[in-house]
GUMILO-394573 format. One record per residue (C-alpha): residue in one letter; z, y, x; residue number from 1. Coordinates in pm, 1 decimal. Each point is the difference from the previous one (the first is absolute). Layout:
! GUMILO-394573
<rec "a",<Z,Y,X>,NUM> ...
//
This chain:
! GUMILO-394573
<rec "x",<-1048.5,5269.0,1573.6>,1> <rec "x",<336.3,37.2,156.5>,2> <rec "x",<166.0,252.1,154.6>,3> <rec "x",<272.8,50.3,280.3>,4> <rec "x",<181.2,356.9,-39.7>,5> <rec "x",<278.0,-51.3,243.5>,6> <rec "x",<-146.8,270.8,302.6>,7> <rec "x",<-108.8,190.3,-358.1>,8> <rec "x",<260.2,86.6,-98.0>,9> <rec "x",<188.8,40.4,285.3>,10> <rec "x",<-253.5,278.2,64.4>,11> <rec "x",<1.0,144.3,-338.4>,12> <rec "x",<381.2,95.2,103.3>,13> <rec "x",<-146.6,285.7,125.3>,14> <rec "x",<-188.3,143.7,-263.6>,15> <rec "x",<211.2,-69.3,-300.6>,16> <rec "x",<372.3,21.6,-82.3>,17> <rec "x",<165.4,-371.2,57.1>,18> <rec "x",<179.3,28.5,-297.0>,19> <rec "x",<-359.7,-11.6,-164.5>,20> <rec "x",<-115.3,-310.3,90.2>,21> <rec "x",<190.0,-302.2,-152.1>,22> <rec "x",<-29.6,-359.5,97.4>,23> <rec "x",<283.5,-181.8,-190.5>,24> <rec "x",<-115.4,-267.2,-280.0>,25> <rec "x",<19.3,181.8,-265.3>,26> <rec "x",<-193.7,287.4,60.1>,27> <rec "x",<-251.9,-181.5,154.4>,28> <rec "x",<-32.7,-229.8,-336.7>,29> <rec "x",<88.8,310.2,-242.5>,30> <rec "x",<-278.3,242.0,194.3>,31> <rec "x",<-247.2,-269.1,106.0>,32> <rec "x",<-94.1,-113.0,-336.4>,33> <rec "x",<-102.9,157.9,-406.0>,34> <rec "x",<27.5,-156.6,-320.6>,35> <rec "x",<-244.2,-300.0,74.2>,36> <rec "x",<267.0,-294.2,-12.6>,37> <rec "x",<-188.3,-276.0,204.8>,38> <rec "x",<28.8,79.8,352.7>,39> <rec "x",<168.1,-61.2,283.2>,40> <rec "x",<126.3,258.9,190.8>,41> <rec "x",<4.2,81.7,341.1>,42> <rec "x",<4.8,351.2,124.3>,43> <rec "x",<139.7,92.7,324.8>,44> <rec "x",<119.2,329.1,-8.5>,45> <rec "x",<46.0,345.6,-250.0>,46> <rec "x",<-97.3,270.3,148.9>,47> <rec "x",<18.2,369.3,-215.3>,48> <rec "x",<-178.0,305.0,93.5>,49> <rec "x",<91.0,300.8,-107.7>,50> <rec "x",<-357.5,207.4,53.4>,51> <rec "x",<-330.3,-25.4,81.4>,52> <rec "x",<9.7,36.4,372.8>,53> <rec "x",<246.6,-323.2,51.9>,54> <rec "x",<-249.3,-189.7,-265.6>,55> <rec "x",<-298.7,93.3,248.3>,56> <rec "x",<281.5,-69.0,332.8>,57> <rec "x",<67.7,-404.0,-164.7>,58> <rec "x",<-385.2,-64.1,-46.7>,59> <rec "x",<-86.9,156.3,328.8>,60> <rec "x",<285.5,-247.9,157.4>,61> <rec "x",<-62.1,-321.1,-279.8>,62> <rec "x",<-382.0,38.1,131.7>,63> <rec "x",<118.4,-26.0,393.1>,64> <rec "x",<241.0,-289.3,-60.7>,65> <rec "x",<-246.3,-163.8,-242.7>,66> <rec "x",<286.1,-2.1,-281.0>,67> <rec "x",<-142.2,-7.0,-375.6>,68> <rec "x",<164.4,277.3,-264.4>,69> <rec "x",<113.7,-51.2,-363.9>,70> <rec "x",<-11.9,329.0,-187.8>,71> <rec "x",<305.6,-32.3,-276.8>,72> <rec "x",<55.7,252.5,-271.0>,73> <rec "x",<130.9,-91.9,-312.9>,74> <rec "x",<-50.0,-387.5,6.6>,75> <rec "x",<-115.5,-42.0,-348.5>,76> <rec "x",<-331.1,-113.0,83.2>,77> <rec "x",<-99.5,-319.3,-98.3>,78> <rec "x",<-272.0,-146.6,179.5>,79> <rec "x",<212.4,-62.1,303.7>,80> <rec "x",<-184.9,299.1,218.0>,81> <rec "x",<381.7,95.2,112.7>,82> <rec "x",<77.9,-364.6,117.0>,83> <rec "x",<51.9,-22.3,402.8>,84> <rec "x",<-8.4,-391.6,33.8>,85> <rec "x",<-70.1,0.2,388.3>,86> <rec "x",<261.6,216.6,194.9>,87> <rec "x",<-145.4,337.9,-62.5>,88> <rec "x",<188.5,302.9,-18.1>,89> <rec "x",<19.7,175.0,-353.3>,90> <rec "x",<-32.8,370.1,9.1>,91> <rec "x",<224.7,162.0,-306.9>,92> <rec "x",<-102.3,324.5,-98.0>,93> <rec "x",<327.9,25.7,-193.4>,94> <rec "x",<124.8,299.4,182.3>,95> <rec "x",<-296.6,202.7,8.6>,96> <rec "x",<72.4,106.2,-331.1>,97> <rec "x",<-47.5,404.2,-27.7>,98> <rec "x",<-212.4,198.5,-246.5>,99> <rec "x",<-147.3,269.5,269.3>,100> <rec "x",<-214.9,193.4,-263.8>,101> <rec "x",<-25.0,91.7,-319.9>,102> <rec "x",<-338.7,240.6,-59.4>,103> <rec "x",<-89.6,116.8,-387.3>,104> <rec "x",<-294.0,168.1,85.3>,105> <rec "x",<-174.1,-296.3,158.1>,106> <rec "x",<232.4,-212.4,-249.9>,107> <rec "x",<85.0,-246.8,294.3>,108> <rec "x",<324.1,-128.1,126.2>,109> <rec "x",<49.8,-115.9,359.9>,110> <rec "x",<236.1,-293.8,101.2>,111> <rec "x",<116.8,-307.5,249.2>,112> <rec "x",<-140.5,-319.9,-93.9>,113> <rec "x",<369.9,-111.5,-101.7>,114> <rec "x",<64.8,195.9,-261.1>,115> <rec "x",<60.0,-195.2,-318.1>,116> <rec "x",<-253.4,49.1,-294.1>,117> <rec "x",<238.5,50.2,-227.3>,118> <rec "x",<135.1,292.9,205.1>,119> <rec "x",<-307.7,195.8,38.5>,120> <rec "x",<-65.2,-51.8,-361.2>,121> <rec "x",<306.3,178.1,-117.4>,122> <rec "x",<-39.0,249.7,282.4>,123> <rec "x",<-293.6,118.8,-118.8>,124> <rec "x",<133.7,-24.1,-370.2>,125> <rec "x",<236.4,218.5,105.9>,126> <rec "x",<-237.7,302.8,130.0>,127> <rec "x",<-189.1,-59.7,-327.8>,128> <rec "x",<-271.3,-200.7,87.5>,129> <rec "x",<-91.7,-423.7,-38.2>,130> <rec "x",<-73.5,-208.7,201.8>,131> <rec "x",<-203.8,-304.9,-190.3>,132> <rec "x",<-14.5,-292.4,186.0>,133> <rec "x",<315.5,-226.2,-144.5>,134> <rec "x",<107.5,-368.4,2.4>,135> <rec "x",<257.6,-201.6,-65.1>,136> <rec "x",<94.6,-11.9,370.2>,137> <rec "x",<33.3,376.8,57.6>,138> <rec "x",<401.9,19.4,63.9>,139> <rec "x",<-53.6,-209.1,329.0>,140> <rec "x",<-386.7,21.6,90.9>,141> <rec "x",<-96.8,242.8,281.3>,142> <rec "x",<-280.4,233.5,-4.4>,143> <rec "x",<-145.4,-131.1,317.7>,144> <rec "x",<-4.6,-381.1,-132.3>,145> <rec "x",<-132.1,200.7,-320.9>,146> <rec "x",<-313.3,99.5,205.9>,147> <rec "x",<-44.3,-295.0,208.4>,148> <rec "x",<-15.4,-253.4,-299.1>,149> <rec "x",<-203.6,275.8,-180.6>,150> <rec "x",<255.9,-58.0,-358.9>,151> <rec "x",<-90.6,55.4,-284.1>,152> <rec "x",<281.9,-66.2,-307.5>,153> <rec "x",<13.2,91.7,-348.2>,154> <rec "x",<-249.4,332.3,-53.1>,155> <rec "x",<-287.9,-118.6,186.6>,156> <rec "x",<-182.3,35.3,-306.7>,157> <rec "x",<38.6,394.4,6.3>,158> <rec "x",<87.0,45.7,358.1>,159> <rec "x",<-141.4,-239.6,198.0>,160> <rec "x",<147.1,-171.3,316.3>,161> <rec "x",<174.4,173.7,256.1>,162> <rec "x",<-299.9,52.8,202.7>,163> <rec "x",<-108.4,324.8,-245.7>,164> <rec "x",<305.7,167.4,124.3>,165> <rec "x",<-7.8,-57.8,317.0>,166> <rec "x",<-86.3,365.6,150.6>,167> <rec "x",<55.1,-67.0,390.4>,168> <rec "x",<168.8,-257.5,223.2>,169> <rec "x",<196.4,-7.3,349.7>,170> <rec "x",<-45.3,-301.2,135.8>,171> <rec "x",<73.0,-199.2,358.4>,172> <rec "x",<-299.2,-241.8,73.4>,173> <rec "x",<67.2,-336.0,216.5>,174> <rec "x",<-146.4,161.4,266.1>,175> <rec "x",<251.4,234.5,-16.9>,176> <rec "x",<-152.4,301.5,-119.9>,177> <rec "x",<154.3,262.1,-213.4>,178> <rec "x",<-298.8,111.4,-284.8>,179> <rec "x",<57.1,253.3,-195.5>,180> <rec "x",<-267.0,-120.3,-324.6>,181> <rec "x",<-178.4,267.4,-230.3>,182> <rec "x",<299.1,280.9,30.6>,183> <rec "x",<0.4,42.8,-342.9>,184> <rec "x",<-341.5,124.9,-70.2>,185> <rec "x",<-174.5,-65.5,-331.3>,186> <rec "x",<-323.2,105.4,199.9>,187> <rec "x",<-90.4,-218.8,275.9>,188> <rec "x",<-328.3,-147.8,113.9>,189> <rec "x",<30.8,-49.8,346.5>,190> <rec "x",<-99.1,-337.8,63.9>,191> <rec "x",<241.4,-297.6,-109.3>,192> <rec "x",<275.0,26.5,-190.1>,193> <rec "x",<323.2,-214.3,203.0>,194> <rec "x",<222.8,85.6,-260.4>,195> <rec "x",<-154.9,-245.4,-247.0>,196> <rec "x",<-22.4,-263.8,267.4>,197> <rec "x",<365.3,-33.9,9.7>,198> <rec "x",<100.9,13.9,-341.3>,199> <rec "x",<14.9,-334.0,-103.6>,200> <rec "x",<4.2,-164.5,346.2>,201> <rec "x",<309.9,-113.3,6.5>,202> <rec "x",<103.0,86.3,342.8>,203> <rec "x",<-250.3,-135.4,158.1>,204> <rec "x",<-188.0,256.8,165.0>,205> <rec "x",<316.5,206.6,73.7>,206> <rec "x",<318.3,179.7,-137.5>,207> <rec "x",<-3.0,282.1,-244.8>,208> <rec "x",<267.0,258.1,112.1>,209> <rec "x",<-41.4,266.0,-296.8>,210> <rec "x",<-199.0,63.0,-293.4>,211> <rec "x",<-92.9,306.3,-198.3>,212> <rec "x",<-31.3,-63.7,-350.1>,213> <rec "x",<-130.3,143.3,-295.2>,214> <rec "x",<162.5,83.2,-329.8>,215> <rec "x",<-69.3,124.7,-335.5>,216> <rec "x",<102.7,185.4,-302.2>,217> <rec "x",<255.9,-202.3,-201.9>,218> <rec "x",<-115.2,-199.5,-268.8>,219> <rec "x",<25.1,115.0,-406.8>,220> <rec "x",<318.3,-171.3,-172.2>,221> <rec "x",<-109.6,-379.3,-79.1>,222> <rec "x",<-36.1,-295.7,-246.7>,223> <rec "x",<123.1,-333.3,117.7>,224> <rec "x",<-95.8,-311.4,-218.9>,225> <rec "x",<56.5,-344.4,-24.7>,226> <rec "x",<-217.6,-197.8,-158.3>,227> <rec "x",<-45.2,-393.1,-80.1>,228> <rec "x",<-336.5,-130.2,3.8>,229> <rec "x",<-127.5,-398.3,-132.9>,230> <rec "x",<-207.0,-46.1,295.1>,231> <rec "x",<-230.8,114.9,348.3>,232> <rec "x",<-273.8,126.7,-203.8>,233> <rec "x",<219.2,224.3,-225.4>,234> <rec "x",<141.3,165.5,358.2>,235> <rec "x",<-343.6,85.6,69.5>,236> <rec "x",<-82.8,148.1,-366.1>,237> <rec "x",<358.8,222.2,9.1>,238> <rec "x",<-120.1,119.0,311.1>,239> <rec "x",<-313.0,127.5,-96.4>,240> <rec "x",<152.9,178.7,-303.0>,241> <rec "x",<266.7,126.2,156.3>,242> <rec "x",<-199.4,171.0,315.7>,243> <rec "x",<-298.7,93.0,-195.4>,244> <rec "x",<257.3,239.7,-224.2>,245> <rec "x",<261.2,114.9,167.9>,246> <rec "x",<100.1,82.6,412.9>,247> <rec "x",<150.5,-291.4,164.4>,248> <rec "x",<243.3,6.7,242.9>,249> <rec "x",<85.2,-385.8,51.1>,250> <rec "x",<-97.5,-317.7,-204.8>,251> <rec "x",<212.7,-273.9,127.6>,252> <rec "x",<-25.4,-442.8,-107.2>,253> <rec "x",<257.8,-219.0,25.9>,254> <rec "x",<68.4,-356.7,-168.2>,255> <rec "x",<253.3,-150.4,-232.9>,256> <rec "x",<86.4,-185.1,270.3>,257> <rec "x",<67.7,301.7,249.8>,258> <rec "x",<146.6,176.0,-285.4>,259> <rec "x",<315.8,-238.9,-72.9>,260> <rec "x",<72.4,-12.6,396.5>,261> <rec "x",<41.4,349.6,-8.6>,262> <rec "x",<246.6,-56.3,-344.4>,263> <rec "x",<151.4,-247.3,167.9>,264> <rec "x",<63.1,210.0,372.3>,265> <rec "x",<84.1,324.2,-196.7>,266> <rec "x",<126.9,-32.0,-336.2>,267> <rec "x",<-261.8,218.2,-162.1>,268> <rec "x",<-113.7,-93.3,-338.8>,269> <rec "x",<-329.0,-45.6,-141.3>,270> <rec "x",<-186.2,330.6,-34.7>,271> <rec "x",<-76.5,-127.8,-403.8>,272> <rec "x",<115.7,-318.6,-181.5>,273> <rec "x",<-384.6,-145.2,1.0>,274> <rec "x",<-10.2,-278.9,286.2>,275> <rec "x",<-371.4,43.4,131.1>,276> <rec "x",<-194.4,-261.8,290.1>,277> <rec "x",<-53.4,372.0,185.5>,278> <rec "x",<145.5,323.0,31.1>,279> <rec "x",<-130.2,388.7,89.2>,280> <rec "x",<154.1,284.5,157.0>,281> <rec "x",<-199.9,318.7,-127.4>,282> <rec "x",<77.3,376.1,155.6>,283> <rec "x",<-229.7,295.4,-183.8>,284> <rec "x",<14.8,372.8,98.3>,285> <rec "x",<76.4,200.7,-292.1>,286> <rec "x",<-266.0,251.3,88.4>,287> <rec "x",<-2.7,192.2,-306.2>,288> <rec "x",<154.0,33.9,-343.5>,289> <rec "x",<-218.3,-290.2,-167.6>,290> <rec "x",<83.8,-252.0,300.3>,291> <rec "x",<241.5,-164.6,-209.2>,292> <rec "x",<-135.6,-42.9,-322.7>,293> <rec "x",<-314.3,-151.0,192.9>,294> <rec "x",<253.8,-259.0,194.5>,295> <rec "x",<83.0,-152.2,-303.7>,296> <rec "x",<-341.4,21.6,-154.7>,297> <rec "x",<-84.4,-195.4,255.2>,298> <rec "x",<297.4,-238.1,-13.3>,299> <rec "x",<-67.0,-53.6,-359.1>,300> <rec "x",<-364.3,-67.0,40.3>,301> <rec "x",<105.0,-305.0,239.3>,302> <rec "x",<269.9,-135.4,-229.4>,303> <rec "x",<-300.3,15.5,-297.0>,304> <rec "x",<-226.7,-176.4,241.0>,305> <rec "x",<265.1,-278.3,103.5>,306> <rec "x",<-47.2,132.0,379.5>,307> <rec "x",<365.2,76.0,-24.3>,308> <rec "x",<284.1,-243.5,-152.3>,309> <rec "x",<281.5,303.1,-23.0>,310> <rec "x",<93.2,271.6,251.3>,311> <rec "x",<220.9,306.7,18.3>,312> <rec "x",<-9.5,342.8,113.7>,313> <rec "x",<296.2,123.0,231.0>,314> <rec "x",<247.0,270.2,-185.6>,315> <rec "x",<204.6,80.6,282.8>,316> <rec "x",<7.9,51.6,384.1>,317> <rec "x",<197.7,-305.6,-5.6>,318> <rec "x",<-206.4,-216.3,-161.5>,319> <rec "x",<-326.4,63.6,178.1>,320> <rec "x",<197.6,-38.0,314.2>,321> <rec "x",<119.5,-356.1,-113.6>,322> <rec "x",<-379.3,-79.0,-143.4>,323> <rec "x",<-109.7,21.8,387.3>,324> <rec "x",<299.4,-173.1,127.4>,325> <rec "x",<-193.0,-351.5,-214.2>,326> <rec "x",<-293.5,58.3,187.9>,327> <rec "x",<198.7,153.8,346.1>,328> <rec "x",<239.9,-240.2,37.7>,329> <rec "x",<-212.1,-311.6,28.3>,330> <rec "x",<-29.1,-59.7,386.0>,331> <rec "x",<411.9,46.8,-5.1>,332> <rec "x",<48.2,-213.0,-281.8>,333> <rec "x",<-186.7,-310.7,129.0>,334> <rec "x",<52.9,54.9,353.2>,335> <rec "x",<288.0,-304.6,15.0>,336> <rec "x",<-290.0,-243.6,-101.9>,337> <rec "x",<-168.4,68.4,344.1>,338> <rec "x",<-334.8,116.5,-106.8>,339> <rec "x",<-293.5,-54.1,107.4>,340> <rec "x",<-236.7,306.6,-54.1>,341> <rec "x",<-276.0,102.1,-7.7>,342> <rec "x",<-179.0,353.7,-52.5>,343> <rec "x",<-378.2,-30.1,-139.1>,344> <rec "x",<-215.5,267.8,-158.8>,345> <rec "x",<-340.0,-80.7,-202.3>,346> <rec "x",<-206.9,295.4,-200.5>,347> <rec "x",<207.8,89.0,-354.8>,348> <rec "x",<-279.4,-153.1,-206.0>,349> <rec "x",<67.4,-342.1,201.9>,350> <rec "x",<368.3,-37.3,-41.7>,351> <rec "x",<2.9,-214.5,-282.0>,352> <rec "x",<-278.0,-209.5,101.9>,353> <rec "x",<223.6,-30.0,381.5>,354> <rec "x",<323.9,-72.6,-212.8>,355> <rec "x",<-144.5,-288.8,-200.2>,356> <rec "x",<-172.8,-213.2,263.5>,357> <rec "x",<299.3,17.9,217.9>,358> <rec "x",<306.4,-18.6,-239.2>,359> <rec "x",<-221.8,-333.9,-107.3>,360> <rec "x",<-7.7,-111.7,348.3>,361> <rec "x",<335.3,57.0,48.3>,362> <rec "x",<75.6,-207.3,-329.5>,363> <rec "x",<-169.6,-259.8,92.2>,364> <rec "x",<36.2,-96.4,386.8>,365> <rec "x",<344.3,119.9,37.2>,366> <rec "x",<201.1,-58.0,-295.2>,367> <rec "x",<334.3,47.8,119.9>,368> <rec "x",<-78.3,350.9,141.7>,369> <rec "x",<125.7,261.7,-203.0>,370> <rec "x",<-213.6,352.5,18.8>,371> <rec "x",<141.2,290.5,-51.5>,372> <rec "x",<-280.3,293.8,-44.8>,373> <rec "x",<30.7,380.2,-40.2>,374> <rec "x",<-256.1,286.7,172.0>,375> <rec "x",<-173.0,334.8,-20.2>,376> <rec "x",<-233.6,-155.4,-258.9>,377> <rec "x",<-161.2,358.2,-47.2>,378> <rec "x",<-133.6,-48.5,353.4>,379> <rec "x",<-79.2,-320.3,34.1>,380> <rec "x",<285.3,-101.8,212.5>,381> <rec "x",<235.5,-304.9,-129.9>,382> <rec "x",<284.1,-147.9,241.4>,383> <rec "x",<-4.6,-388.1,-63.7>,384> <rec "x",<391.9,-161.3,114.6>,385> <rec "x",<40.9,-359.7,-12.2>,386> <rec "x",<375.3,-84.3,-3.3>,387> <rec "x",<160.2,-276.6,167.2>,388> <rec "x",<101.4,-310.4,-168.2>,389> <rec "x",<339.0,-109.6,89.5>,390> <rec "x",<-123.5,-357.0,163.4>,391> <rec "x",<-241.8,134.0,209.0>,392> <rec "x",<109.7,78.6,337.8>,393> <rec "x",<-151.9,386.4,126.0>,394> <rec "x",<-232.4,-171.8,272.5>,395> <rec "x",<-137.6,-236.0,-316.2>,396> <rec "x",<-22.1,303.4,-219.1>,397> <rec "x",<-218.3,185.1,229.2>,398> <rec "x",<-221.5,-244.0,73.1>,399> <rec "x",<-93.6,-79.7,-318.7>,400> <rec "x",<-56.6,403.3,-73.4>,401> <rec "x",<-252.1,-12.2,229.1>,402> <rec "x",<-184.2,-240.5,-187.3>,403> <rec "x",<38.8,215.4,-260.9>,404> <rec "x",<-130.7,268.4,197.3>,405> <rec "x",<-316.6,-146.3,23.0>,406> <rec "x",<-54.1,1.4,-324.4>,407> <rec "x",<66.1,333.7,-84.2>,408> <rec "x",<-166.4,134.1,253.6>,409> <rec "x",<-262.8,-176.9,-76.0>,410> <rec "x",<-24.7,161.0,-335.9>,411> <rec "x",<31.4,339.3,150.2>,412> <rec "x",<-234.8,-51.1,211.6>,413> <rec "x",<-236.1,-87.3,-301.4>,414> <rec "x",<103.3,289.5,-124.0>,415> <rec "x",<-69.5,234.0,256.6>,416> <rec "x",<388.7,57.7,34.0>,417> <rec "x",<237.3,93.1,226.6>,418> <rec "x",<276.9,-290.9,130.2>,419> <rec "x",<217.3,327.9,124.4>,420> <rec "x",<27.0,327.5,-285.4>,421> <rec "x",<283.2,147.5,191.0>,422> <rec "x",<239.1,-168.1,208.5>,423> <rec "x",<-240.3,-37.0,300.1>,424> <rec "x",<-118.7,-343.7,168.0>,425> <rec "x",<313.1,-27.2,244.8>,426> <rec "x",<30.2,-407.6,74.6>,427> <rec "x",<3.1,-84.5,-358.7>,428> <rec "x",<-374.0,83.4,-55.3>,429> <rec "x",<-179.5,-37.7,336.0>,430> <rec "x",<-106.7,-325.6,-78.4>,431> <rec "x",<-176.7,70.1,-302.8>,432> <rec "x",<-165.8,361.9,111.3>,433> <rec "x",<-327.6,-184.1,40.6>,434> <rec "x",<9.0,6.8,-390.3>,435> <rec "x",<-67.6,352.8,23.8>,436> <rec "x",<-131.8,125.5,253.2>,437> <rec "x",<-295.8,-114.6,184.5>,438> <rec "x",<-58.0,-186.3,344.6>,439> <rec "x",<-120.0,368.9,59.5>,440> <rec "x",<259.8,178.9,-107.9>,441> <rec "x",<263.7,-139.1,154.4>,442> <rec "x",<-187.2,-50.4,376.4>,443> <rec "x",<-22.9,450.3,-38.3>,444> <rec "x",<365.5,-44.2,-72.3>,445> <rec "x",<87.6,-165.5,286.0>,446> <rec "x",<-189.5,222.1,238.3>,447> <rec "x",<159.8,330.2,-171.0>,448> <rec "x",<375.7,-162.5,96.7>,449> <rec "x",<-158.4,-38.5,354.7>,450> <rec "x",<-112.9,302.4,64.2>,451> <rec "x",<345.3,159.1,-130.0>,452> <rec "x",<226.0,-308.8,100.1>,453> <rec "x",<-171.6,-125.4,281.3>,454> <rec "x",<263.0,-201.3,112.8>,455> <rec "x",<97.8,-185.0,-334.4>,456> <rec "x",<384.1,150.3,24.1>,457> <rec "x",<0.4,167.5,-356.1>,458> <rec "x",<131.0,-238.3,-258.1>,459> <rec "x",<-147.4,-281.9,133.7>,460> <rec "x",<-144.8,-327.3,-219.6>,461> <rec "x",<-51.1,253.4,-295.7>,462> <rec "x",<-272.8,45.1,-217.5>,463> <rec "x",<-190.4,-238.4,207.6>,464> <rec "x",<39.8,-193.8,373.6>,465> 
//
């Protein structure tokens, strides 16, 4: 679908500020895309609100001149569900930034969709309280791309995704209508609930303006580990020990392979002198007085049983800090090999069984690929990058990930997986959704965007055509 924006924005003058919408080349290439690497680009304009009333004034006009929107917050999505590839015009959120309310009795915070995650975390730090929902991402992801690709990061395993906090939504829908979603209430049965429709749609139904969130009572001081383990199965058996004896914040995989990228990028050493095939992140609440003598009960028990090669316990601030940066540092440290990614997510108990058939796969057919792996093993959810060899040329490269796409998905599917855990279906992943979800599923899909974008103007292409 293409779309001409000339009499658009010509008329868009006159609801928004000139200097806020940019059409030079770089804005339109730095705005119009994320971190997915193999597009091309082709925005036509930048346009930034600054509240929810000249959100609801550029759908209202997009949907009379027939113009398709790109919401853009943070860009660090990676399943290309920021990408405008046919002319549209990208709507940054970037200045609607403000925290409007801050409530400890109902234990909610109110703000823009552009507020950076890492910013409301330490905000509400600051008044005492946490805010749970953390990834690697959170010094440039927004809250509103937070929502929209429903994230998820490293403490699913406690706190789930950031649908659970998630308390009410403001949001614009393409036909231009300003919804104001659940206002906060933890009681509400009044029919359906819009709120969840839009988390995790990616834009697609419409714009979220501002979110009220809530947060929680800090956590109890913690134990970071990092433990080497001899093989998949052993991952499984530390995981069982560990979460059947002591409260879990995060248990986090990553390969030897993933591991000396990140040594490589960073200059961090090895977190013990043992070299091991895989590698564990482990965060415990001390809840009591006996929480650390049952840690290493537990970390003994696996060395006895050979589930665990050698491991250490953090003894500092520092170190824990630098333990996370092996497992944190990953998508930065191989990003100059072009990945390709992908984001799957099977049942725990079927992680090993997923890793095996497709690392063999992977051994076999494509030799000369090079996989780096690392996930939220303690939810099911592993990110699989294939680098780039140097003599392959990016159009090759891609094509010949797709093949391998088949092939995992096809395993997921087997599995009664998932071929998106958390960075959304975008472009990346529309061809594949039919490994998931049904024929049926995605036909009610498609009518829900028509009744709320009946015109097809919000993010166009994504998810599905």
């Amino acid at each position: 679908m293409q779309f001409e924006n000339t009499a658009f924005l010509s008329d868009l003058k006159n609801v928004i500020p000139e200097t806020n919408i940019l059409t030079d080349s770089d804005s339109l290439q730095h705005y119009g895309s994320d971190w997915t690497k193999h597009y091309d680009i082709r925005a036509g304009a930048v346009v930034f609100p600054e509240n929810t009333e000249q959100v609801a004034h550029i759908v209202r006009l997009a949907r009379a001149k027939r113009v398709g929107l790109i919401p853009s917050g943070g860009r660090t999505g990676l399943s290309g569900g920021a990408c405008a590839l046919n002319g549209e015009v990208v709507v940054s959120f970037e200045k609607m930034n403000r925290i409007l309310d801050f409530n400890p009795t109902d234990r909610t915070v109110t703000c823009e969709a552009g507020v950076v995650t890492e910013i409301l975390q330490n905000y509400v730090r600051d008044k005492g309280f946490y805010f749970p929902v953390d990834f690697a991402s959170r010094g440039s992801s927004q809250i509103g791309g937070n929502i929209a690709t429903n994230a998820g990061g490293i403490k699913v395993i406690r706190y789930g995704n950031f649908r659970e906090w998630v308390s009410g939504l403001k949001v614009v829908t393409g036909r231009g209508d300003v919804l104001e979603l659940n206002r906060s209430l933890i009681k509400n049965n009044t029919g359906f609930d819009f709120r969840h429709l839009f988390i995790g749609s990616e834009g697609t139904l419409g714009f979220i303006t501002e979110a009220t969130l809530r947060f929680t009572l800090p956590t109890k001081p913690l134990i970071v580990l990092a433990l080497g383990v001899p093989d998949l199965d052993s991952v499984m058996k530390v995981f069982r020990a560990f979460r059947d004896g002591v409260e879990l914040l995060a248990f986090e995989f990553f390969s030897d392979i993933a591991l000396k990228y990140v040594m490589k990028s960073t200059g961090l050493p090895r977190p013990f002198a043992t070299e091991a095939p895989y590698y564990l992140i482990i965060e415990v609440e001390k809840t009591d007085d006996k929480t650390e003598d049952r840690t290493l009960e537990i970390f003994e028990t696996c060395l006895e049983n050979g589930w665990v090669l050698d491991g250490a316990i953090a003894q500092s601030e520092t170190q824990a800090r630098d333990f996370w940066r092996l497992r944190e540092d990953i998508s930065e440290a191989t990003a100059p090999y072009m990945p390709y990614k992908n984001d799957i997510s099977v049942t725990i108990s079927k992680v090993p069984e997923f890793l095996r058939e497709t690392d063999a796969v992977f051994k076999k057919h494509y030799p000369d690929f090079e996989v780096v792996w690392f996930g939220h093993i303690g939810d099911g959810n592993m990110h699989v990058n294939i680098l780039k060899p140097e003599n392959l040329s990016s159009e090759d490269f891609v094509e010949r990930c797709k093949k391998v796409d088949e092939i995992l998905f096809g395993v997921i599917q087997k599995l009664g997986g998932s071929v998106s855990a958390e960075h959304g279906v975008g472009l990346v992943k529309k061809p594949f959704l039919h490994y998931t979800r049904s024929p049926a599923e995605i036909e009610l899909m498609k009518g829900l965007k028509a009744v709320f974008d009946p015109d097809g103007i919000m993010n166009p292409g994504k998810i599905f055509d």
